[in-house]
C-alpha beads as a LAMMPS data file, in Angstrom:
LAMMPS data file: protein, C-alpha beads

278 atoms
277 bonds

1 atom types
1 bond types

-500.0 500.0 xlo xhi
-500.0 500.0 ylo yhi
-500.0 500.0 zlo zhi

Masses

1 110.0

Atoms # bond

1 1 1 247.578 -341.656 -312.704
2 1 1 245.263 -341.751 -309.751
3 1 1 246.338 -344.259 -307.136
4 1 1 242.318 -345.543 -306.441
5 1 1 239.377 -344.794 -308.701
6 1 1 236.076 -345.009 -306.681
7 1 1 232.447 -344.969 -308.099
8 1 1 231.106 -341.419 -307.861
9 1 1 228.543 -340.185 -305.213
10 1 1 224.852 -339.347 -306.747
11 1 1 224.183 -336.581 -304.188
12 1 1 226.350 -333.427 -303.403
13 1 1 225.233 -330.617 -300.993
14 1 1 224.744 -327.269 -302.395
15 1 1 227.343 -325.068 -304.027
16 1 1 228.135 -321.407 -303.771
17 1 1 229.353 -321.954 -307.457
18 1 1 228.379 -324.433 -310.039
19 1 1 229.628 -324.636 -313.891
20 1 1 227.926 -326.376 -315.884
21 1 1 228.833 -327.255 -319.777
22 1 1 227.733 -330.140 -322.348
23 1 1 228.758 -332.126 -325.535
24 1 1 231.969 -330.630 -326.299
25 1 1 232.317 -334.002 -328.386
26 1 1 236.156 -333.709 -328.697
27 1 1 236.809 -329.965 -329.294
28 1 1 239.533 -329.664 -326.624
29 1 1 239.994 -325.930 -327.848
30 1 1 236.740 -324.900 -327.070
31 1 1 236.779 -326.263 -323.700
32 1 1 239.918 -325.424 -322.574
33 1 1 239.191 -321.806 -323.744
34 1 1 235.663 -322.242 -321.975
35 1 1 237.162 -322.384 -318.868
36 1 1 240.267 -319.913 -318.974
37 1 1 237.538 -317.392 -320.022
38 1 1 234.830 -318.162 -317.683
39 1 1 237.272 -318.276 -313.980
40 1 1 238.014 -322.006 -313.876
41 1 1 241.750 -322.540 -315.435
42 1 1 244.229 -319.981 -315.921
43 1 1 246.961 -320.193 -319.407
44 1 1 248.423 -323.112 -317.543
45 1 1 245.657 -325.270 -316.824
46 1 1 245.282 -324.386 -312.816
47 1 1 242.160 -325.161 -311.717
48 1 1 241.832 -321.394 -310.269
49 1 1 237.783 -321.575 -309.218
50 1 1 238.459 -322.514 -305.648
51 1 1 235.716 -324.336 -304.604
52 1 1 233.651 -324.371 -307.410
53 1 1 231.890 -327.006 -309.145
54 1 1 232.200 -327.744 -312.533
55 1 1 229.766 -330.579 -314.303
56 1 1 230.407 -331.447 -317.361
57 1 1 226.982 -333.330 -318.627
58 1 1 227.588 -335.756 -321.158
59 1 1 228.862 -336.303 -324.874
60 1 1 232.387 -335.905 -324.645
61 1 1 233.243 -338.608 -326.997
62 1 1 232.999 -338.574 -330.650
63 1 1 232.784 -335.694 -333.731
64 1 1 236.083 -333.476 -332.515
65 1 1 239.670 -334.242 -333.162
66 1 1 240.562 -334.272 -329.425
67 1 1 238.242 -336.709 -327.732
68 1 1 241.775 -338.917 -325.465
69 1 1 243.054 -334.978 -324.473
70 1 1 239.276 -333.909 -323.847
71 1 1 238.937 -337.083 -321.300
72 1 1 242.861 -337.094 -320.250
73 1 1 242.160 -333.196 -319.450
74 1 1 239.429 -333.996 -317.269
75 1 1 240.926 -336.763 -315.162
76 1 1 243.465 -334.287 -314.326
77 1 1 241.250 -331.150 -313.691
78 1 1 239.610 -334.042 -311.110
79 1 1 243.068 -333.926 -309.075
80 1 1 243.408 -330.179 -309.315
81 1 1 239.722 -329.520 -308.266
82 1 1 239.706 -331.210 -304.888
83 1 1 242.884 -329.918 -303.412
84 1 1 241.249 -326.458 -303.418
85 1 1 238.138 -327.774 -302.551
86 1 1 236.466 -327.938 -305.869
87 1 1 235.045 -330.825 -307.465
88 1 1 234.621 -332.096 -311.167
89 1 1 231.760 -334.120 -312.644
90 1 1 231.624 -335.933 -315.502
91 1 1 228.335 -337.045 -316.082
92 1 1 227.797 -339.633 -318.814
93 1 1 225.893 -339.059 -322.182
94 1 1 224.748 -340.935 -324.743
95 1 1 228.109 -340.845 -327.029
96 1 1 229.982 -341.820 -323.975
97 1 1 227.619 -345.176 -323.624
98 1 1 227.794 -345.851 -327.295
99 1 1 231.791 -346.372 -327.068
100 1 1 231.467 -348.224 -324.361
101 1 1 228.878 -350.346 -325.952
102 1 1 231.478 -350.901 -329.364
103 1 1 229.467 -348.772 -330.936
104 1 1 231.172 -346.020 -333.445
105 1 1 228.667 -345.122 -335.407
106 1 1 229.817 -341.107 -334.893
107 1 1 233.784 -341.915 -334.313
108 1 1 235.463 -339.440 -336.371
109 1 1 238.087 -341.456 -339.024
110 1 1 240.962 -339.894 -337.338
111 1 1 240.938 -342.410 -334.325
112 1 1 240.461 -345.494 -337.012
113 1 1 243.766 -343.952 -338.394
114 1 1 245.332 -344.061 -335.240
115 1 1 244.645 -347.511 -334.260
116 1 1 247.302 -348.354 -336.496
117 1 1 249.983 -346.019 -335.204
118 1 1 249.743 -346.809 -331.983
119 1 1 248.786 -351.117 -332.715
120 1 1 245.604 -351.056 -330.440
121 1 1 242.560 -351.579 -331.930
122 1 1 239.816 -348.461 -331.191
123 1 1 237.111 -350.757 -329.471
124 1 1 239.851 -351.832 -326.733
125 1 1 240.765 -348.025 -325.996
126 1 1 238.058 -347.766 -323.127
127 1 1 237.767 -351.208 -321.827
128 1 1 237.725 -351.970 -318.219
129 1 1 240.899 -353.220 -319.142
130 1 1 242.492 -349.428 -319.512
131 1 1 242.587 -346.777 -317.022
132 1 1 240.046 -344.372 -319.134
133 1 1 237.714 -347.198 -319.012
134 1 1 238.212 -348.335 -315.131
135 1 1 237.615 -344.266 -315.193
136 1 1 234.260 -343.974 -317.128
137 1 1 232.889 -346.858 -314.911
138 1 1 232.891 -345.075 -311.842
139 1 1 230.750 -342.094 -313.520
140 1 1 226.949 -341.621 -312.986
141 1 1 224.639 -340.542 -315.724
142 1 1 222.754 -338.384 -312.675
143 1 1 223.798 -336.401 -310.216
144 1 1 222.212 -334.248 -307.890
145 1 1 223.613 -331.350 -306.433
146 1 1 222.350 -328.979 -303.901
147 1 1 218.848 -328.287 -305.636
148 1 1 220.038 -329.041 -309.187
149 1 1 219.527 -332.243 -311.044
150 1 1 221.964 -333.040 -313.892
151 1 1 222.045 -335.602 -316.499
152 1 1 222.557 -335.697 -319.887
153 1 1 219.183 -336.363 -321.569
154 1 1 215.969 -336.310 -318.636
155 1 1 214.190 -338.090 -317.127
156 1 1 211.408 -339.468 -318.668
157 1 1 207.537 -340.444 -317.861
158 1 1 208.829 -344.032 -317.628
159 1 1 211.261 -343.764 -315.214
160 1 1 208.871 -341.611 -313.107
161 1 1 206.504 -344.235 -313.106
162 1 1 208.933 -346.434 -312.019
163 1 1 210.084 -344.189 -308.983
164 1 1 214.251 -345.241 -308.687
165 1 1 216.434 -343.448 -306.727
166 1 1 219.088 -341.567 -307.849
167 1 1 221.359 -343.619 -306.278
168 1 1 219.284 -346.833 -307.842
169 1 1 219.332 -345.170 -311.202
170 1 1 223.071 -345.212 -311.354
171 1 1 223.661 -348.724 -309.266
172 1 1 221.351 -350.375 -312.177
173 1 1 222.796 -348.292 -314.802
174 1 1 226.601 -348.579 -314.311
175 1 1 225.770 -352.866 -313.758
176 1 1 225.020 -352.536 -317.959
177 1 1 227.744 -349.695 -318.564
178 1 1 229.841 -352.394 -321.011
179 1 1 226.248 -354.309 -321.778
180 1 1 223.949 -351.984 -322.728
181 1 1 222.571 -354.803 -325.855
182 1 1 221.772 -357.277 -322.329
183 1 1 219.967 -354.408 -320.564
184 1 1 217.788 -353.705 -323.610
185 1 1 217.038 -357.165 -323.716
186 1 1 216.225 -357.911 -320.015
187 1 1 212.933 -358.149 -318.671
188 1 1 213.588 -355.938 -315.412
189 1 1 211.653 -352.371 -316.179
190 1 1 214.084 -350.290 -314.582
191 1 1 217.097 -352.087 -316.415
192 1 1 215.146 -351.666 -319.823
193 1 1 214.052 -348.124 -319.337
194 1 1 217.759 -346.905 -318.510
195 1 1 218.653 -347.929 -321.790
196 1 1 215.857 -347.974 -323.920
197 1 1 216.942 -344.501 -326.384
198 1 1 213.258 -342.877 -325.770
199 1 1 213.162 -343.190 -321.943
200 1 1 216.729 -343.108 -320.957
201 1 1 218.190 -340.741 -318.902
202 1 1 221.161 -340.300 -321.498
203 1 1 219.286 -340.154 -324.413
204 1 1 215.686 -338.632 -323.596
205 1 1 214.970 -335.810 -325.422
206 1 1 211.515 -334.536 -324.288
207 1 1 212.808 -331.560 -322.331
208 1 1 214.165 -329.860 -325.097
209 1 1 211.495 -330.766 -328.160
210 1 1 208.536 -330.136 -324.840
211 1 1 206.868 -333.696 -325.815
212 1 1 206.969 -333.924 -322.181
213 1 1 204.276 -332.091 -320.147
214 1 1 204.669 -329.411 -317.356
215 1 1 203.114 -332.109 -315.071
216 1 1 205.710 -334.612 -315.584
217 1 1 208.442 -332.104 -314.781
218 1 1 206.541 -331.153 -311.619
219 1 1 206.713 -334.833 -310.581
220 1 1 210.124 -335.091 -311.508
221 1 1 211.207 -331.777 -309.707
222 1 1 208.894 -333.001 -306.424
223 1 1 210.620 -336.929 -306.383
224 1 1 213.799 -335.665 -306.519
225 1 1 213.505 -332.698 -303.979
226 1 1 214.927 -330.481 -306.475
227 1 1 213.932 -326.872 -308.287
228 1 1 215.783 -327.032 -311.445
229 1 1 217.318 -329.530 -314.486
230 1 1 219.847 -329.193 -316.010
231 1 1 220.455 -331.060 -319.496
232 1 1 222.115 -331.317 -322.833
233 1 1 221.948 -333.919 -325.664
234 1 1 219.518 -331.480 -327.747
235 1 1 220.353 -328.714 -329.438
236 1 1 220.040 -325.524 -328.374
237 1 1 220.517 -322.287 -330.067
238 1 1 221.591 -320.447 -326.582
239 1 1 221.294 -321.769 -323.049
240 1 1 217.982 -321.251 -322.567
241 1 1 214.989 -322.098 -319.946
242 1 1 212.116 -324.113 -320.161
243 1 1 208.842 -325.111 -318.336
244 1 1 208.693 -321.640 -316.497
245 1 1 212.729 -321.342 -315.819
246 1 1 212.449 -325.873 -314.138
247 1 1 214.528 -326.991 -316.924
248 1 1 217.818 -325.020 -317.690
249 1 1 219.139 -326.547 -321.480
250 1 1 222.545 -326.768 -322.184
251 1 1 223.498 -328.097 -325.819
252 1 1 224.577 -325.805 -327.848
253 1 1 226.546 -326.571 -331.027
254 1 1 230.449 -325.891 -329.615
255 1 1 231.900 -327.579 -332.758
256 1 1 229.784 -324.269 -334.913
257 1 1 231.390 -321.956 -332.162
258 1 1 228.464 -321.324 -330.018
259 1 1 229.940 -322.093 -326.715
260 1 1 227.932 -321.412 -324.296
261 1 1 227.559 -322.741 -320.788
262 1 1 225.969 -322.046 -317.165
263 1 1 226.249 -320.552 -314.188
264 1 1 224.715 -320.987 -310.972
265 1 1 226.106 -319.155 -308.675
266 1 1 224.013 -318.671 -304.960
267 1 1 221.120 -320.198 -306.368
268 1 1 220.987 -317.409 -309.405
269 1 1 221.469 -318.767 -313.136
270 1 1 223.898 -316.758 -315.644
271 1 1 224.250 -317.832 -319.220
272 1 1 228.051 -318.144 -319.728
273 1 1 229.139 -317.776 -323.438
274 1 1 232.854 -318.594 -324.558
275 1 1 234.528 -314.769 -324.084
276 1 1 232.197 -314.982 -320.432
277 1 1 229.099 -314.292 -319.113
278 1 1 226.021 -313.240 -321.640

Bonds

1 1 1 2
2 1 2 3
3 1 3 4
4 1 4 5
5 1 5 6
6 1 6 7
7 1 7 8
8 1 8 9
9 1 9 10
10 1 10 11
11 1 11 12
12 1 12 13
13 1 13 14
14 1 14 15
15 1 15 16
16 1 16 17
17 1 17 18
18 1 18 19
19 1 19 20
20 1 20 21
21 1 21 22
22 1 22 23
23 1 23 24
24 1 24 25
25 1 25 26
26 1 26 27
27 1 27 28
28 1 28 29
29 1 29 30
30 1 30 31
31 1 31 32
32 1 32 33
33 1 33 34
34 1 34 35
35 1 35 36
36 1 36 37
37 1 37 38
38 1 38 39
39 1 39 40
40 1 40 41
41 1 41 42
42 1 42 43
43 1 43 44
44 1 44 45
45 1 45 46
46 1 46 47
47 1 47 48
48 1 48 49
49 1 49 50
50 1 50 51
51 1 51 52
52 1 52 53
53 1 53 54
54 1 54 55
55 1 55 56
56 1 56 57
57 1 57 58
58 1 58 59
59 1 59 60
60 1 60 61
61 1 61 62
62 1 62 63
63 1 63 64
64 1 64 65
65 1 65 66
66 1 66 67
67 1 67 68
68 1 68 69
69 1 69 70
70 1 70 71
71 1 71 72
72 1 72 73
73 1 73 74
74 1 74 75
75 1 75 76
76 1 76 77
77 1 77 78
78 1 78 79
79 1 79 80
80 1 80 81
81 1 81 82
82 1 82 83
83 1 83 84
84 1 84 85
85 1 85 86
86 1 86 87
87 1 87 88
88 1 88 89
89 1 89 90
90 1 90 91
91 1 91 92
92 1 92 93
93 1 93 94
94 1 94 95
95 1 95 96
96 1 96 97
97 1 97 98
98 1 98 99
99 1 99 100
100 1 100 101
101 1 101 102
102 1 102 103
103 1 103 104
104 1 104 105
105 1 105 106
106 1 106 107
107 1 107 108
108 1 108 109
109 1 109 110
110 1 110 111
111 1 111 112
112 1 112 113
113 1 113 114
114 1 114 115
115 1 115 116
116 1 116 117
117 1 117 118
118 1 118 119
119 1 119 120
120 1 120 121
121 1 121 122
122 1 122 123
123 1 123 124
124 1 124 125
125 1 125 126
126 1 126 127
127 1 127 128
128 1 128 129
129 1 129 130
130 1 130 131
131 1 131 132
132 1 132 133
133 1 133 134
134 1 134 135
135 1 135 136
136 1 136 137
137 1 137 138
138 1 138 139
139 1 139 140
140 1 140 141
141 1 141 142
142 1 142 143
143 1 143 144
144 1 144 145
145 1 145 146
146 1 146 147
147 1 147 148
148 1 148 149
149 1 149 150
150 1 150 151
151 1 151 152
152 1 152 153
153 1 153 154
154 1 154 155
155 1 155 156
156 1 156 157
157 1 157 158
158 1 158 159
159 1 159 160
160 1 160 161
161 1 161 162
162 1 162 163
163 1 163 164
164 1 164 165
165 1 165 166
166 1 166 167
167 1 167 168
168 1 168 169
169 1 169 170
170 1 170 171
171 1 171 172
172 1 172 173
173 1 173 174
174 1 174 175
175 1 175 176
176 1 176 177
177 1 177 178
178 1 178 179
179 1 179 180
180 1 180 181
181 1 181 182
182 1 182 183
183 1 183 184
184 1 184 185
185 1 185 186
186 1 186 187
187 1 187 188
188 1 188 189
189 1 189 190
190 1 190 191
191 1 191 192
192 1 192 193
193 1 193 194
194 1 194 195
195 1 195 196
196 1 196 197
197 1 197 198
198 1 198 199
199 1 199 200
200 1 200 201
201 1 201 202
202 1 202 203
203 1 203 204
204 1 204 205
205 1 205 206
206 1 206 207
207 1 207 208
208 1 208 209
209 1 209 210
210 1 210 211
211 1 211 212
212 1 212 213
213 1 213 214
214 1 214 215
215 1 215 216
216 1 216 217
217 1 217 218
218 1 218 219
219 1 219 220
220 1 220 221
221 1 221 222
222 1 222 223
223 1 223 224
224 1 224 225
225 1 225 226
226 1 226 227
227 1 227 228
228 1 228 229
229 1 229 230
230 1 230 231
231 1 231 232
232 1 232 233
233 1 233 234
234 1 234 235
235 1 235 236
236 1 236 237
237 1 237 238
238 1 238 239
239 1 239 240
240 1 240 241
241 1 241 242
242 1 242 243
243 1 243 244
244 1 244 245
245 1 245 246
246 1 246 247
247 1 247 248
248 1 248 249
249 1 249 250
250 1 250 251
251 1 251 252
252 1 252 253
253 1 253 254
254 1 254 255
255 1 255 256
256 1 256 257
257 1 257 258
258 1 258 259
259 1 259 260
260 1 260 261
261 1 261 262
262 1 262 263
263 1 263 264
264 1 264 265
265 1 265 266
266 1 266 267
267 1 267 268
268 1 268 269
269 1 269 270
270 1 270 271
271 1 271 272
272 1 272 273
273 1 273 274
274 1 274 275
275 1 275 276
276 1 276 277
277 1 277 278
């Protein structure tokens, strides 16, 4: 257990090496094999990619049959990152919110089961009353790092009309983390479009369908100082680009056994699938 938890910067200089992966939703086997086979654990669970980054962007929770080892697993790889001078991020997505939020509307039966082994009921597993919760609360749901921007869903023509920060974005949104019903509600624009399902940054999905235009990417790309975006939350059938190579998506079905992943490595984009790079 981590002596401190503190909230999460929004901005990270550039990389030599970034890993990025999305919406494993509980299949600890496929991202524990992810990583031995793409260079960032070994057969023990070392964190062996030096100073690497790997993101992990949303939709953890939910669907698998591993979704406590999936998040346990990552609040260790944390630890083991930073002593070699690595770093982990664990950007939240929409399945992350709706736990926190009570709602279980994709919570696979198993963990129903095991509220009565273990005599906890499931909606207090992630409170800011556990450590997993304390945990989640320090997370952003964007991050920018180097010239990448990462988030789970996109960001939307409402939000770009409303101009936030990144750091903003995730001071407003982590206020409604456990509240997300009061932030729908609220009459503050910024506080209604973080949580509002077709503008939020978590659940957006005009990126990947391309209901959004090339111009609204531009702005996105030009606010944020950034020259690519990096998202899950919508299917894809490989890692893929879009908009002329701005938006890099990253949600392919891992539960069907279509890992796949990327990497940017010097500024240079390689599709990673679960046996490597494709």
């Amino acid at each position: 257990i981590k002596n401190a938890l503190e909230i999460e910067q929004s901005k990270y200089p550039e990389s030599e090496k970034i890993i990025a992966i999305s919406d494993i939703e509980g299949n600890f086997s496929v991202l524990r094999d992810f990583l031995i086979n793409n260079g960032v654990i070994n057969n023990e669970n070392q964190w062996i990619f030096g100073n690497g980054h790997l993101v992990l962007v949303g939709d953890f929770f939910d669907r698998g049959l591993n979704v406590t080892e999936c998040l346990w697993f990552i609040y260790h790889l944390e630890q083991e990152a930073v002593k070699s001078g690595g770093y982990v991020h664990f950007i939240l997505g929409n399945h992350e919110i709706m736990n926190m939020n009570d709602d279980f509307s994709y919570v696979r039966h198993k963990y129903f089961h095991n509220t009565y082994l273990i005599k906890e009921n499931y909606k207090d597993w992630y409170t800011v009353n556990t450590e997993l919760g304390r945990w989640l609360q320090t997370k952003n749901i964007v991050e920018k790092i180097g010239n990448y921007l990462f988030m789970h869903g996109g960001v939307s023509e409402e939000i770009n009309a409303l101009g936030p920060s990144i750091k903003k974005i995730n001071r407003v949104a982590r206020k409604y983390y456990y509240n997300g019903e009061l932030a729908v509600q609220s009459n503050n624009g910024l506080v209604n479009a973080l949580y509002n399902g077709e503008a939020s940054p978590f659940w957006y999905r005009g990126y990947i369908k391309e209901t959004t235009t090339k111009e609204e990417v531009d702005i996105t790309l030009e606010k944020y100082a950034v020259k690519r975006i990096v998202v899950g939350h919508s299917v894809v059938r490989e890692v893929s680009y879009l908009f002329d190579t701005k938006v890099i998506g990253i949600g392919p079905r891992h539960g069907m056994g279509d890992s796949e992943g990327v990497l940017i490595e010097n500024g240079h984009e390689c599709r990673l699938g679960k046996c490597g790079r494709g």
